[in-house]
Structure formats: structure tokens, C-alpha cells
N, C-alpha and C positions, 0 to 999 in steps of 0.2 A: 504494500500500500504506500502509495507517494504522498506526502504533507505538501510538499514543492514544489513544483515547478520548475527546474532550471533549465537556464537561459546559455546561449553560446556565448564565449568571450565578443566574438562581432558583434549577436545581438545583443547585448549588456550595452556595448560602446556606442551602437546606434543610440540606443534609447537613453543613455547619459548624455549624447552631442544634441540630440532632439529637443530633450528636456531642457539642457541650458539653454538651447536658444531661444525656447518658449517662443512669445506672441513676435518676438522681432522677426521669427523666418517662419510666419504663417504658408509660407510658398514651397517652403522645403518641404518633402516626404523624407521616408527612408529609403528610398530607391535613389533619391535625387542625393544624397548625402553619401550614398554606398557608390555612385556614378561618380562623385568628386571626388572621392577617397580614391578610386582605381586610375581614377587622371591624374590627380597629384603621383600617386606611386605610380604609375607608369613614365610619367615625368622625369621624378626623383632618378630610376633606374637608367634612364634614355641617358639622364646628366652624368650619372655613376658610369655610363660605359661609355659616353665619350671621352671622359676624361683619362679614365684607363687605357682606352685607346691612342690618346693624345702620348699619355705617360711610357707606352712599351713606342713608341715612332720615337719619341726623344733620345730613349736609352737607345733605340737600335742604330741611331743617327748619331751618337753618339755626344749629341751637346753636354758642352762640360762649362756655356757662359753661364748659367743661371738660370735659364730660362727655364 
């Protein structure tokens, strides 16, 4: 017999970003929050592998000004 209910670590975080925002993001769902959450991290990642990429062309070009 369950007393609880539990929630997934996503769903918890949805509905703690939802909640804080209350009546100011009357517009937002959680679909629309779970959509900006995969853009940003898709983002975040895009930026993390250019620069990687940026980082192995340096070393293999062997710059040693600084750059």
C-alpha cells in the first residue's frame, strides 16, 4: 500500500520552476519550460564542443602564443 506519491527528480524540478514563477509566467506550461530546459542544454553542449574542438586545433597547430 503506497501513502505517497513520488515524483521524478524532473518532475519535482518542473513543478518547483512553475511554482516560483507563479502568476508572473501565467504563459509558461511545463512542456514550454521542459522545451527551454533542452534548448538551453542543447546550447550549453553545442558551446562545450566547440570549444573543445577549438582546444584539440590549437594543440595540434601547435600554438604556444597564448592564445
Amino acid at each position: 500500500m503506497r501513502f505517497f506519491s513520488r515524483k521524478s527528480g524532473r518532475e519535482r524540478l518542473l513543478e518547483t520552476v512553475s511554482d516560483s514563477l507563479g502568476e508572473m509566467s501565467s504563459g509558461l506550461t511545463k512542456g514550454r519550460l521542459a522545451k527551454a530546459g533542452l534548448i538551453a542544454g542543447g546550447l550549453a553542449g553545442l558551446t562545450a564542443g566547440s570549444a573543445g574542438v577549438s582546444s584539440l586545433r590549437r594543440r595540434k597547430e601547435g600554438a604556444t602564443d597564448g592564445s
